[in-house]
C-alpha positions as CSV (number, residue, x, y, z in Angstrom):
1,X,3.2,24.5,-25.0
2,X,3.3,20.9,-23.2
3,X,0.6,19.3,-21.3
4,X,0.9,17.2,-18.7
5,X,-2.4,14.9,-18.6
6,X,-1.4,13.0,-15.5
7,X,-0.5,16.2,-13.6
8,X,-3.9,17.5,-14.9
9,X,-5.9,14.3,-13.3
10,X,-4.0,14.6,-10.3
11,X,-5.0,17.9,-9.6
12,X,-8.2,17.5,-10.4
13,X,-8.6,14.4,-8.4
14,X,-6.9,15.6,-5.8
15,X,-8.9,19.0,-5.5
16,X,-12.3,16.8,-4.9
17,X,-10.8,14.6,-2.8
18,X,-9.3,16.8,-0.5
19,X,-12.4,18.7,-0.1
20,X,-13.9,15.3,1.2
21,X,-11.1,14.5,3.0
22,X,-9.6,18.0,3.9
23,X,-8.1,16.5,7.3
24,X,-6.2,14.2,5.4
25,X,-2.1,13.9,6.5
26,X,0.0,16.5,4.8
27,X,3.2,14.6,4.6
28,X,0.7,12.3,2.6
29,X,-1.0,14.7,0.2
30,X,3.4,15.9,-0.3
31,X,3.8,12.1,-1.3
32,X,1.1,12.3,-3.8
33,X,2.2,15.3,-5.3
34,X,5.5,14.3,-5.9
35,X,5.4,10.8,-7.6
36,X,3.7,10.1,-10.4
37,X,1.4,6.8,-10.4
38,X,1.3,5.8,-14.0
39,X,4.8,4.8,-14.2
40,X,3.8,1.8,-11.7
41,X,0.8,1.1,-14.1
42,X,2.3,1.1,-17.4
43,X,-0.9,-1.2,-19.0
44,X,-3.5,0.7,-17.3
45,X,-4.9,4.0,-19.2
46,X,-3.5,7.3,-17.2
47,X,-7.2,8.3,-17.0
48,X,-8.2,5.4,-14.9
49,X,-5.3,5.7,-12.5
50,X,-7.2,8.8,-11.0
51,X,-10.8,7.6,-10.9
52,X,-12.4,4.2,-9.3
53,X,-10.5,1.4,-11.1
54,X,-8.7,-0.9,-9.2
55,X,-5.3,-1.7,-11.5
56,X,-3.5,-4.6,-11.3
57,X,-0.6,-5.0,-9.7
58,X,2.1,-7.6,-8.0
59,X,1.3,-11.3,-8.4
60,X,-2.4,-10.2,-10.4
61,X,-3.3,-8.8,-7.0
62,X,-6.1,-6.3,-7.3
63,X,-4.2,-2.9,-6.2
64,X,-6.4,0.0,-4.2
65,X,-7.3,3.2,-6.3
66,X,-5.5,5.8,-5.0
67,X,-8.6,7.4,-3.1
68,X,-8.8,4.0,-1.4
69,X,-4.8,4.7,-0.5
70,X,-5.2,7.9,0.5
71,X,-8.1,6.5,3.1
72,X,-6.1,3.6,3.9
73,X,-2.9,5.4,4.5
74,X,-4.2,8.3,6.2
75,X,-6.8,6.1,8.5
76,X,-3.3,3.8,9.3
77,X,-2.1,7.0,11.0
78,X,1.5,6.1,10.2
79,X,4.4,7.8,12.8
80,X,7.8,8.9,10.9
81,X,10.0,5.7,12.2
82,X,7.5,3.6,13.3
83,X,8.2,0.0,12.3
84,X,5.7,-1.0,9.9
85,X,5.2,-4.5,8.0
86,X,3.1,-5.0,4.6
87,X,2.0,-8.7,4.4
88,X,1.4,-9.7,0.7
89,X,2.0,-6.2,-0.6
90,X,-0.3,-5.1,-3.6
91,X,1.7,-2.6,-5.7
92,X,4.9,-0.2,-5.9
93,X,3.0,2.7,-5.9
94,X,1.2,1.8,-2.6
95,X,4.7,0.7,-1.2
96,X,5.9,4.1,-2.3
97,X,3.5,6.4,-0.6
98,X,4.2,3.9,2.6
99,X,8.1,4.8,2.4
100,X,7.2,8.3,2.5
101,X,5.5,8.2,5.9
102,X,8.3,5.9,7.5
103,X,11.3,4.5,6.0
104,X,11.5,1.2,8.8
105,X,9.7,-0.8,6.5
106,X,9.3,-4.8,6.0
107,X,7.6,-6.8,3.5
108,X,6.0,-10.5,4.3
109,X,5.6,-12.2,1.0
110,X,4.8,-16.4,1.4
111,X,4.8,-16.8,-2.6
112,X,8.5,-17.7,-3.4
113,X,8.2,-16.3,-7.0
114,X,6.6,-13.4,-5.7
115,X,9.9,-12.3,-3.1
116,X,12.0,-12.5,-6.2
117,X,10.1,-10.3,-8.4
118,X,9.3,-7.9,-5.3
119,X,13.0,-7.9,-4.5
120,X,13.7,-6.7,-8.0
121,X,11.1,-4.0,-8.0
122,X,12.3,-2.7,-4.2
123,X,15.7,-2.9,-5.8
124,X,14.7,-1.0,-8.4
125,X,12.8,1.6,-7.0
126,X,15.9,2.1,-4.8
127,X,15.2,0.5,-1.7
128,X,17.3,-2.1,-1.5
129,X,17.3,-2.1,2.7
130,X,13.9,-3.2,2.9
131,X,13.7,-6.6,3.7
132,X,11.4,-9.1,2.6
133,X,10.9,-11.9,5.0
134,X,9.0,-15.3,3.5
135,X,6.8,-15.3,6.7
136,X,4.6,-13.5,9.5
137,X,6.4,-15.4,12.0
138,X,9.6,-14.4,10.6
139,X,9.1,-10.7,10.1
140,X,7.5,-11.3,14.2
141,X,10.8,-12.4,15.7
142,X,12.7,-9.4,14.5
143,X,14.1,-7.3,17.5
144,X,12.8,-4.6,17.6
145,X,9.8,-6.6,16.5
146,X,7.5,-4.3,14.1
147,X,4.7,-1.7,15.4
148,X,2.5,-2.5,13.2
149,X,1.3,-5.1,10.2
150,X,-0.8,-3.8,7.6
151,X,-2.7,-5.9,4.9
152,X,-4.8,-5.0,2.2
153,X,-6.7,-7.5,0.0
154,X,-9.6,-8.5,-2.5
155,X,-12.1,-9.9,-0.2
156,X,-11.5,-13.7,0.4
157,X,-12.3,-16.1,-1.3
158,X,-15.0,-18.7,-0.2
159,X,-12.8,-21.0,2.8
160,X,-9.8,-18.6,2.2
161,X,-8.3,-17.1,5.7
162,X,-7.3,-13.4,5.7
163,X,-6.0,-13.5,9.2
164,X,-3.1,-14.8,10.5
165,X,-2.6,-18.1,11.7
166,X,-0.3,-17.9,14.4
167,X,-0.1,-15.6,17.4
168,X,2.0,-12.6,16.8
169,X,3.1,-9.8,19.1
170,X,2.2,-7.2,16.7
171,X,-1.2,-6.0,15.9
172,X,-2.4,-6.9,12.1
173,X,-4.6,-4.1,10.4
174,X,-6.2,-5.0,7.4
175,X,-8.7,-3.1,4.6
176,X,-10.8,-5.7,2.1
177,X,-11.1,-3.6,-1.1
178,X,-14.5,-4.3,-1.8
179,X,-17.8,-2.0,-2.4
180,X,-18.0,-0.2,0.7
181,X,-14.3,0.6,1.4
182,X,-14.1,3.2,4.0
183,X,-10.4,3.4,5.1
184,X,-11.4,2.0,8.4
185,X,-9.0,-1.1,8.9
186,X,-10.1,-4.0,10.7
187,X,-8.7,-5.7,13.6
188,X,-7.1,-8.7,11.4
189,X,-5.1,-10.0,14.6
């Protein structure tokens, strides 16, 4: 007889979670259940992918847990179609779960060596379509311009700006993964 010690976590954390979160969107919970997380992690023990450890992911950027993307997700309140932008995405498996709720998806990434390795992994993962613009104002001026922008990031650094710096026509939502994440985003623009 096989065991399957991620699918064993996952149940388990998702059991607890969903009796603290039982409203939480189905098509979400659907997501969850059918992709794993540790192959986005491959130097991060399977055990800590399903408790409070933040793993590291694109760039050395610290990726939410996946209670923390759950919340995020979920609190985000993502429509099938809408037009969504990630600015300075954190991980695949976030990305992943994001797919799943629309598939009109952009990415704004500003570090040049960043696009190409994100382009590669979007590639991979086999969503070539999704475009990867090198700025706010670029991903802005597209027509239909998106619904939404969504960041999530480390808290800032002392004199470091999370917030955009030029006026853009869609709203930005943002979560700071620090100690008292709650899933509620923040105005960012």
């Amino acid at each position: 007889m096989t065991t399957d010690p991620e699918g064993e976590l996952k149940a388990r954390f998702l059991e607890t979670f969903l009796k603290q979160n039982p409203e939480v969107s189905s098509r979400l919970m659907a997501a969850v259940l059918r992709l794993p997380r540790s192959a986005f992690f491959p130097d991060t023990p399977v055990e800590r992918l399903y408790g409070n450890h933040r793993p590291s992911g694109w760039g050395s950027r610290i990726s939410p847990t996946l209670g923390e993307s759950l919340r995020i997700l979920d609190a985000a309140r993502i429509r099938a179609g809408e037009r969504i932008v990630v600015w300075r995405p954190t991980d695949p498996y976030f990305l992943l779960l994001l797919l799943e709720l629309t598939h009109r998806l952009s990415i704004v990434e500003e570090q040049k060596e960043l696009q190409n390795v994100l382009r590669q992994s979007v590639g991979d993962l086999g969503y070539d379509y999704v475009p990867i613009f090198s700025s706010l104002e670029e991903a802005d001026a597209q027509s239909p311009p998106p619904d939404r922008i969504l960041r999530v990031c480390s808290p800032p650094a002392p004199g470091e700006e999370i917030r955009p710096l030029v006026r853009l026509r869609a709203p930005v939502l943002g979560w700071i993964l620090d100690n008292t994440m709650t899933g509620v985003p923040i105005e960012l623009a």
